[in-house]
C-alpha positions as CSV (number, residue, x, y, z in Angstrom):
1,X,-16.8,6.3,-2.3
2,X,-18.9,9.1,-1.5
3,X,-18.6,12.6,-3.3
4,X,-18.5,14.7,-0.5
5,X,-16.9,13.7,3.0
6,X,-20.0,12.1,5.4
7,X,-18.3,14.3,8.2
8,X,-20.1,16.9,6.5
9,X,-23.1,15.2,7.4
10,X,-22.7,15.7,11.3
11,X,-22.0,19.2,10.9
12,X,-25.0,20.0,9.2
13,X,-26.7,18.1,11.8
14,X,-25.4,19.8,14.5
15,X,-26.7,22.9,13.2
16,X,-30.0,21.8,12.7
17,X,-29.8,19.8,16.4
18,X,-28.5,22.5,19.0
19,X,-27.8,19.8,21.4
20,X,-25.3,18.4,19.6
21,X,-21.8,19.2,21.2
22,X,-19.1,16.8,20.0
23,X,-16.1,18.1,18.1
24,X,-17.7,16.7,14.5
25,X,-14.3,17.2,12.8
26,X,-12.8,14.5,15.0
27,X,-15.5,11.5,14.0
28,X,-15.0,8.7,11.8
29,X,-17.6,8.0,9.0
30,X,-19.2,5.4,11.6
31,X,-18.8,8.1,14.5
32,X,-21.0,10.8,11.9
33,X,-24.0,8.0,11.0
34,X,-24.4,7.0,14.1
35,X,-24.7,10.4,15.7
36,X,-27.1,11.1,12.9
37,X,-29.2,8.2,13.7
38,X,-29.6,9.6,17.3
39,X,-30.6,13.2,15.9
40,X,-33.0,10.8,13.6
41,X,-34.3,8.4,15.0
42,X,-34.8,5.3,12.5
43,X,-32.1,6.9,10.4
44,X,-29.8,3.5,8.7
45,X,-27.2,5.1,6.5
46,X,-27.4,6.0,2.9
47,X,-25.1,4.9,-0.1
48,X,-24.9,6.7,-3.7
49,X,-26.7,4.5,-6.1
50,X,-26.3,5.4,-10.1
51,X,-27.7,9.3,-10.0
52,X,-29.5,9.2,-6.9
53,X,-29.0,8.7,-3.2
54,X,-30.9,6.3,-1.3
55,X,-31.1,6.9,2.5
56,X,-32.0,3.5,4.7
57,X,-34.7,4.2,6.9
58,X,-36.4,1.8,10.0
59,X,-39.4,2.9,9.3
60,X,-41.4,1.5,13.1
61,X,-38.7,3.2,14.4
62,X,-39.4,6.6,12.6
63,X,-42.9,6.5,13.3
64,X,-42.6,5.7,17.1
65,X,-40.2,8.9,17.4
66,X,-42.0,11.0,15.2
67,X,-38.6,11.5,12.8
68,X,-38.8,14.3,10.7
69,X,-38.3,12.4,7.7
70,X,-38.1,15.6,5.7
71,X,-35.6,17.6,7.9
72,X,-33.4,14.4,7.2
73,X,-33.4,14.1,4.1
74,X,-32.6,17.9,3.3
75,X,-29.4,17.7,5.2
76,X,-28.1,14.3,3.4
77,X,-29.3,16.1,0.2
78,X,-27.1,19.1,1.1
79,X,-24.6,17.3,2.8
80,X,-23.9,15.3,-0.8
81,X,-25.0,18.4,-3.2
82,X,-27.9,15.6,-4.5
83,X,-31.6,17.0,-5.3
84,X,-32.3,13.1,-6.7
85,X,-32.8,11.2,-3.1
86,X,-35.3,7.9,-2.2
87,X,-35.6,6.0,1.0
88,X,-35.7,2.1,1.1
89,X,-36.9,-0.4,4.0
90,X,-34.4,-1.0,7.1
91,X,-34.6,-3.1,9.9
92,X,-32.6,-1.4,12.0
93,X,-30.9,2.1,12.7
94,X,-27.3,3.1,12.0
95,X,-26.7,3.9,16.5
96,X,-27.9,0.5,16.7
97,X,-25.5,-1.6,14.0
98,X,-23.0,0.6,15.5
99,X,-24.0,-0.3,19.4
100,X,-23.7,-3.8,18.2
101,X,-20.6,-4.2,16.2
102,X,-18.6,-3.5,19.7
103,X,-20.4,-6.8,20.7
104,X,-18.4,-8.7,17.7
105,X,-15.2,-6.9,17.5
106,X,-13.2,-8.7,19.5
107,X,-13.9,-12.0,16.7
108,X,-11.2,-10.6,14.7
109,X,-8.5,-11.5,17.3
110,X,-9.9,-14.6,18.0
111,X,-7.4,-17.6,15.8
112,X,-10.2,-20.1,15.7
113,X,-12.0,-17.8,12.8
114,X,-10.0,-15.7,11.2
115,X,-11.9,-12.7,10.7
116,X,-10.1,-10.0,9.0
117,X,-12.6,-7.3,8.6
118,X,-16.0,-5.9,10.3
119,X,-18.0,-3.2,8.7
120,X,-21.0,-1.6,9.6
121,X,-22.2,-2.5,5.8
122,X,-25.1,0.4,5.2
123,X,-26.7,-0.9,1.9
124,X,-27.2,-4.4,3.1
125,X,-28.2,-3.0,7.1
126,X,-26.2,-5.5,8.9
127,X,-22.6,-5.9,10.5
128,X,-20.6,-7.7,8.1
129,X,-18.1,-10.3,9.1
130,X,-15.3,-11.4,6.2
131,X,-13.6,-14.8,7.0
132,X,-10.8,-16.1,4.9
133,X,-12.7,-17.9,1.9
134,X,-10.8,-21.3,3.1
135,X,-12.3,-21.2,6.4
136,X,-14.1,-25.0,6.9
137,X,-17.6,-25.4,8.1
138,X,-16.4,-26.2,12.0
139,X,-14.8,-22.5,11.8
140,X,-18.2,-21.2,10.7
141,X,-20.2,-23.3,12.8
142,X,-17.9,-21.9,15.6
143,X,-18.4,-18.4,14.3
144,X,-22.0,-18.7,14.1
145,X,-22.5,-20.0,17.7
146,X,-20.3,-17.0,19.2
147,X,-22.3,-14.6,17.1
148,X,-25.7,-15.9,19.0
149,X,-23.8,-15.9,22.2
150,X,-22.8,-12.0,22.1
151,X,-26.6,-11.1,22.0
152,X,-26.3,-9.5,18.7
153,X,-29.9,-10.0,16.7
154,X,-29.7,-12.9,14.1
155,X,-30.5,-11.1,11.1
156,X,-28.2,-7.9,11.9
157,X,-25.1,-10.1,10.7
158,X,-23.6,-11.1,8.0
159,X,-21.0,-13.5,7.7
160,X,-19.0,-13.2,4.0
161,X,-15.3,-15.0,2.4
162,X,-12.9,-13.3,0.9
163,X,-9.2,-13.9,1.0
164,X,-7.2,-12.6,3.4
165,X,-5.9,-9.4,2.4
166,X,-2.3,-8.3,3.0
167,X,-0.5,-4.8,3.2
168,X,0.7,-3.4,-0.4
169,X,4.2,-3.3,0.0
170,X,6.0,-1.7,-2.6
171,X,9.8,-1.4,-3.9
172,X,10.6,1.8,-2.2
173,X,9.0,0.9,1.4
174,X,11.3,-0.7,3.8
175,X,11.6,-5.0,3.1
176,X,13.3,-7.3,5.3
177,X,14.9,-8.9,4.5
178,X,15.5,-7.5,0.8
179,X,15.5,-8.9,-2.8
180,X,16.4,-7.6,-5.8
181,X,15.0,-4.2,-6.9
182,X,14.3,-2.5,-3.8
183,X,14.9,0.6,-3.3
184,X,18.3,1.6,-1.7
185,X,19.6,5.0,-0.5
186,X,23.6,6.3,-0.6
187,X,25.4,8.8,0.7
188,X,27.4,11.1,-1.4
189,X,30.6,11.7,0.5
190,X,31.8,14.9,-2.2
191,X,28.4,16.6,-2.5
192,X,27.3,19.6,-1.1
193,X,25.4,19.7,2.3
194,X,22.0,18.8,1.8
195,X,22.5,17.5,-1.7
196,X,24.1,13.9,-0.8
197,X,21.2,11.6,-0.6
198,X,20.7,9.5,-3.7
199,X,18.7,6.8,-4.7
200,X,19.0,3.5,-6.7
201,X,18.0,-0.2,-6.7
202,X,19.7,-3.4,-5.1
203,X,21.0,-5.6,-7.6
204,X,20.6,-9.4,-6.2
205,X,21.9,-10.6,-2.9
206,X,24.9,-12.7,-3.1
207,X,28.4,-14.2,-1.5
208,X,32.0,-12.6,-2.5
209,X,34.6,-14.9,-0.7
210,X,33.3,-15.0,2.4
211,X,31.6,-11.9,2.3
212,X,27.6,-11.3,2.0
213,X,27.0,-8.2,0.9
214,X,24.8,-7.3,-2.3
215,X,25.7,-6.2,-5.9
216,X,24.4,-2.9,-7.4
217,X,25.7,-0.1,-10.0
218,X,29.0,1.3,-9.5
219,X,27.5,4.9,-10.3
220,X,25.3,4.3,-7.1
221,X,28.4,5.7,-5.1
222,X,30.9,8.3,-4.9
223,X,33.8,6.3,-3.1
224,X,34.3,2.5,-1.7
225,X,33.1,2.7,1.8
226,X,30.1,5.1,1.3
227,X,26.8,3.7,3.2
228,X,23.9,2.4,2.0
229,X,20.2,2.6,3.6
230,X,16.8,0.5,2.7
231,X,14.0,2.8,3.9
232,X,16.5,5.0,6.2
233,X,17.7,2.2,7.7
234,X,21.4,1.5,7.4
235,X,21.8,-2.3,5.8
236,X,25.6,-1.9,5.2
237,X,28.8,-0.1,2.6
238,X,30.2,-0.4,-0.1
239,X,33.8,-2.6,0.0
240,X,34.5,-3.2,-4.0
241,X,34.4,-1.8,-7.4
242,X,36.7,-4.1,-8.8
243,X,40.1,-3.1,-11.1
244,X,40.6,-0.5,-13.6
245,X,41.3,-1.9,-17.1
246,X,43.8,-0.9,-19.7
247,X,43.5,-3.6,-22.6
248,X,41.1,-2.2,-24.8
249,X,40.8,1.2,-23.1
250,X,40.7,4.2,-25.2
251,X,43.8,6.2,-24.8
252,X,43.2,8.8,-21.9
253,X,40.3,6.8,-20.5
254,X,40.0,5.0,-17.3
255,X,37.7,1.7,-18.1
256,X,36.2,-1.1,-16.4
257,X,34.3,-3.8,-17.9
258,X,31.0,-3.2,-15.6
259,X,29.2,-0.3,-14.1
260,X,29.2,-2.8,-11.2
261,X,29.8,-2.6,-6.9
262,X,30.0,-5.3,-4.4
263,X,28.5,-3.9,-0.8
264,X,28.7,-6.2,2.4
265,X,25.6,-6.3,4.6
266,X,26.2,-5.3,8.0
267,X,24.3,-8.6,9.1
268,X,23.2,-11.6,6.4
269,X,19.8,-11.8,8.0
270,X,19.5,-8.2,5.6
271,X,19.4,-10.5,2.3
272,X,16.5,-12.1,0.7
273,X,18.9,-14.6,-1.2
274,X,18.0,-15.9,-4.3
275,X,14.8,-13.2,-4.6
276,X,14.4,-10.6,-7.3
277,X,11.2,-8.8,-6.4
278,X,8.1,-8.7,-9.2
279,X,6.5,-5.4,-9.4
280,X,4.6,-4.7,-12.8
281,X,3.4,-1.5,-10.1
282,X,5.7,-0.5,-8.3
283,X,4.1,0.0,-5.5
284,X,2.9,-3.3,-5.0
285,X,5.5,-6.1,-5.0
286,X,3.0,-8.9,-5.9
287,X,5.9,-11.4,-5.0
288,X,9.5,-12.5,-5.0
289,X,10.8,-14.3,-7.6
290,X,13.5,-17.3,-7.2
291,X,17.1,-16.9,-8.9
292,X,17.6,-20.3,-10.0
293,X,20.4,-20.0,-12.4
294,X,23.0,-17.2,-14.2
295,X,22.9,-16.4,-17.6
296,X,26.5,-14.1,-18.3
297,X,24.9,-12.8,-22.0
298,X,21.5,-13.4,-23.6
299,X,21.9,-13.4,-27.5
300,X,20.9,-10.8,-29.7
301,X,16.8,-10.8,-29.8
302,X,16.2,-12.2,-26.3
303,X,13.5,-10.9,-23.7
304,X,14.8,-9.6,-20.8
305,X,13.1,-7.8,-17.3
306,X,14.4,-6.1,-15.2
307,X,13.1,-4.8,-11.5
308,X,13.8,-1.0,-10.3
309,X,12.2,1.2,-7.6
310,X,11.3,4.0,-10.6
311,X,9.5,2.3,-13.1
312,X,9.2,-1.4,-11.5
313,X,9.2,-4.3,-13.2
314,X,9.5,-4.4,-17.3
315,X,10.5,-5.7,-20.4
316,X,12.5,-5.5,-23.5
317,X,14.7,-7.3,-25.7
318,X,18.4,-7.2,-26.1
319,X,19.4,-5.3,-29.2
320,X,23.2,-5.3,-29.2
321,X,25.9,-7.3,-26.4
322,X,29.3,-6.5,-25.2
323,X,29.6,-2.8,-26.3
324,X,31.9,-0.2,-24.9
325,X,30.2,3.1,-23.7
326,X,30.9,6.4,-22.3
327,X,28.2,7.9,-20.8
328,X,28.4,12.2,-21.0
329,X,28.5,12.5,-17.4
330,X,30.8,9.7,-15.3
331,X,34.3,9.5,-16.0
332,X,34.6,5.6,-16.6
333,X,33.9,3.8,-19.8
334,X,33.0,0.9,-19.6
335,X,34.3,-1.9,-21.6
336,X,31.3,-4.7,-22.0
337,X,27.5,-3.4,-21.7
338,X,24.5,-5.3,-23.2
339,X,22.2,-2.7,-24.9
340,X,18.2,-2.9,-25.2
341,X,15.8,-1.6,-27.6
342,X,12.3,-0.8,-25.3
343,X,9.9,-0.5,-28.6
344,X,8.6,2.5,-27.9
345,X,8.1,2.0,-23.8
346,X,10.1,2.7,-21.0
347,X,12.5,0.3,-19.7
348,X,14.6,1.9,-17.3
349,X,14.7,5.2,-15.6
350,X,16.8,7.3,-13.3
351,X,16.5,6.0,-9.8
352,X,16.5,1.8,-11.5
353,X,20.5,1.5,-11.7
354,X,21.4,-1.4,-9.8
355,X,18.6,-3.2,-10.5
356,X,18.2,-6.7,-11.5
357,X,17.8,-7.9,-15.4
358,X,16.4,-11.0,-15.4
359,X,15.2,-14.1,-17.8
360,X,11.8,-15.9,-17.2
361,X,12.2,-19.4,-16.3
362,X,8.7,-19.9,-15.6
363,X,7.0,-21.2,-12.4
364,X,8.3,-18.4,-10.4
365,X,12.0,-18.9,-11.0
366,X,14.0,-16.8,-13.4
367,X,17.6,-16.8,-14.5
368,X,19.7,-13.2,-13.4
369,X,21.5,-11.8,-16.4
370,X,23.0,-8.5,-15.6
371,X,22.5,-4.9,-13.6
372,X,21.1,-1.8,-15.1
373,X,23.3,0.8,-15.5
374,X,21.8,4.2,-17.4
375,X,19.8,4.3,-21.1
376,X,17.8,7.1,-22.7
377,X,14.6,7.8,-24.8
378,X,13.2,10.1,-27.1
379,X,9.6,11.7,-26.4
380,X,7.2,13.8,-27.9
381,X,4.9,15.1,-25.2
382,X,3.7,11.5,-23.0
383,X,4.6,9.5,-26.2
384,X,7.9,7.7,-25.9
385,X,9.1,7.4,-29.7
386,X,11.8,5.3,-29.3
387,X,14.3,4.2,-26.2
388,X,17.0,2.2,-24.8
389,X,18.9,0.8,-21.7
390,X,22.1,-0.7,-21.0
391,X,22.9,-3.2,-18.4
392,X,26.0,-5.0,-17.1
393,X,25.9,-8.8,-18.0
394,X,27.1,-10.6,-15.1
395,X,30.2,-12.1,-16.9
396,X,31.0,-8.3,-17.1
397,X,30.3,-7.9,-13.2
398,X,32.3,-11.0,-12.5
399,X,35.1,-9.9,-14.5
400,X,35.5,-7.1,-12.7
401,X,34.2,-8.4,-8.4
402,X,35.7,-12.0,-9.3
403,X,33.5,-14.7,-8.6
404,X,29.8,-13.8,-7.2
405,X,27.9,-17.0,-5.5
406,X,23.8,-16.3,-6.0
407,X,23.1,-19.5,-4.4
408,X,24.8,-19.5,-0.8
């Protein structure tokens, strides 16, 4: 990437070139190199090499229009803040690549080929063509032969493989339908105006009776009935929390066993069944994984993951099962939460509740365990010291919804 913006470059041009009357601030990087190529003539592009910058340069084509070579190079040199600049060799100008490419675009929608980019590619002085790396040689022969027939010179293309790329999609964007660990958006019923959006993650996508709906943290509502968005679009509301609990519950508490809701979907073509997103960034869901079994409680010393919309995907290992907990701030304890120890990382953050814990199973398939619920760390400065995070094992969840069917 270049240091300073190359729209830069057509404004200094235009200063230097009166005649120049387009509205610079509107062009694309293409737009401003081409427009400098017809200012100066012969003029190819330039690209930042190490410490200096090397401007392409036709050189028969300079000549022939008497290009004043150092005119040119004074306003790339000011136009990147560089005082190190060389020219190199070009067989063509930047106006003409750019005359061309219009010749090829239309290759990209064509389905025989499967082109998926076209760049004006300065440093190599060519159009470049990417086709999917798996293209077969009738594809390219194809390609080749509609290449000669659009006119374009020979040696002014490039054709290159790569695989096709696709759009980073990541946990809080809008998927459809959704697995596991996306974000999702509530409405606080009781909170004051302007204060009742919220944010957590969806659980796993699963059958309640006849119901399809989705599983996430109690705490990721106010009241049953309370609506919940994916990417500000309504997907459906919450219809159980299950029954309070008194065996076991501490005098003048009301308990539960999980931090645990059961939300129908207003239409099942919302769920992703069976998928638990994998986001080690979280803003790139690098694919879904595939629910293949339950596991209600992991021993003591197993790894776990889990998948949230704060802090993605991540690991840990369970420290201590089946402990009762009151958290400072929500007025349920709860009766059965498995605890883990993140070794000095994070695990889970505000924003993850709901989310799915899981167990590898390997080849893309993992085993759900549980849903986040809330944790803690301690920190000096960026350095996390030590930390934890509780989740509700789904025999705890089950205990409380009744019986949850992941594979439906």
């Amino acid at each position: 990437m270049f240091k300073y913006s190359l729209l830069s470059l057509a404004v200094f041009a235009a200063s230097a070139q009166a005649q120049v009357t387009a509205d610079t601030q509107a062009l694309t990087i293409d737009e401003s190199m081409s427009l400098l190529a017809t200012q100066y003539p012969g003029f190819a592009g330039f690209y930042v090499d190490g410490d200096q910058t090397v401007v392409k340069l036709a050189d028969a084509t300079a000549r022939a229009k008497g290009t004043r070579i150092s005119e040119l190079l004074a306003v790339i040199g000011e136009a990147q803040k560089s005082k190190r600049l060389t020219t190199a060799n070009a067989n063509y100008g930047f106006d003409e690549l750019y005359r061309w490419h219009f010749d090829v675009i239309d290759l990209m929608s064509d389905s025989r080929f499967n082109v998926h980019t076209v760049d004006i590619d300065e440093v190599g002085n060519v159009i470049a063509l990417t086709l999917d790396m798996r293209s077969s040689k009738d594809q390219i022969a194809a390609l080749n032969a509609s290449i000669a027939a659009s006119g374009v010179p020979a040696d002014a293309v490039a054709v290159r493989f790569a695989p096709v790329p696709t759009p980073h999609i990541g946990l809080r964007d809008r998927v459809n339908p959704a697995p596991g660990g996306v974000q999702i958006e509530w409405t606080k019923n009781s909170a004051p105006a302007g204060q009742n959006s919220f944010v957590c993650s969806l659980g796993l996508n699963v059958r309640r009776g006849t119901e399809i709906g989705f599983i996430t943290a109690q705490h990721c509502q106010d009241a049953n009935g309370e609506v919940f968005t994916q990417a500000g679009v309504r997907i459906g509301a919450s219809v159980a929390v299950g029954p309070t609990v008194s065996t076991g519950c501490p005098s003048g508490q009301t308990c539960k066993y999980s931090d645990a809701l059961f939300a129908r979907y207003d239409t099942r073509n919302f769920a992703a069944r069976q998928q638990i997103a994998y986001a080690p960034n979280l803003n790139n869901i690098q694919g879904n994984l595939t629910v293949i079994s339950a596991l209600s409680t992991p021993a003591v010393g197993s790894g776990v993951w889990k998948t949230g919309r704060t802090t993605g995907s991540t690991q840990a290992t369970v420290e201590a099962t089946c402990q009762r907990l009151k958290y400072s701030s929500y007025p349920i304890t709860f009766l059965c939460l498995n605890k883990v120890n993140t070794l000095g990382a994070t695990f889970s953050q505000g924003g993850d509740s709901g989310g799915p814990v899981w167990i590898n199973a390997g080849n893309g398939n993992v085993s759900f365990t549980g849903l986040i619920s809330g944790g803690g760390e301690a920190r000096i400065g960026n350095t996390t010291l030590f930390g934890h995070s509780y989740y509700s094992p789904f025999s705890s969840i089950q205990k409380d919804l009744g019986t949850l069917t992941i594979a439906y």
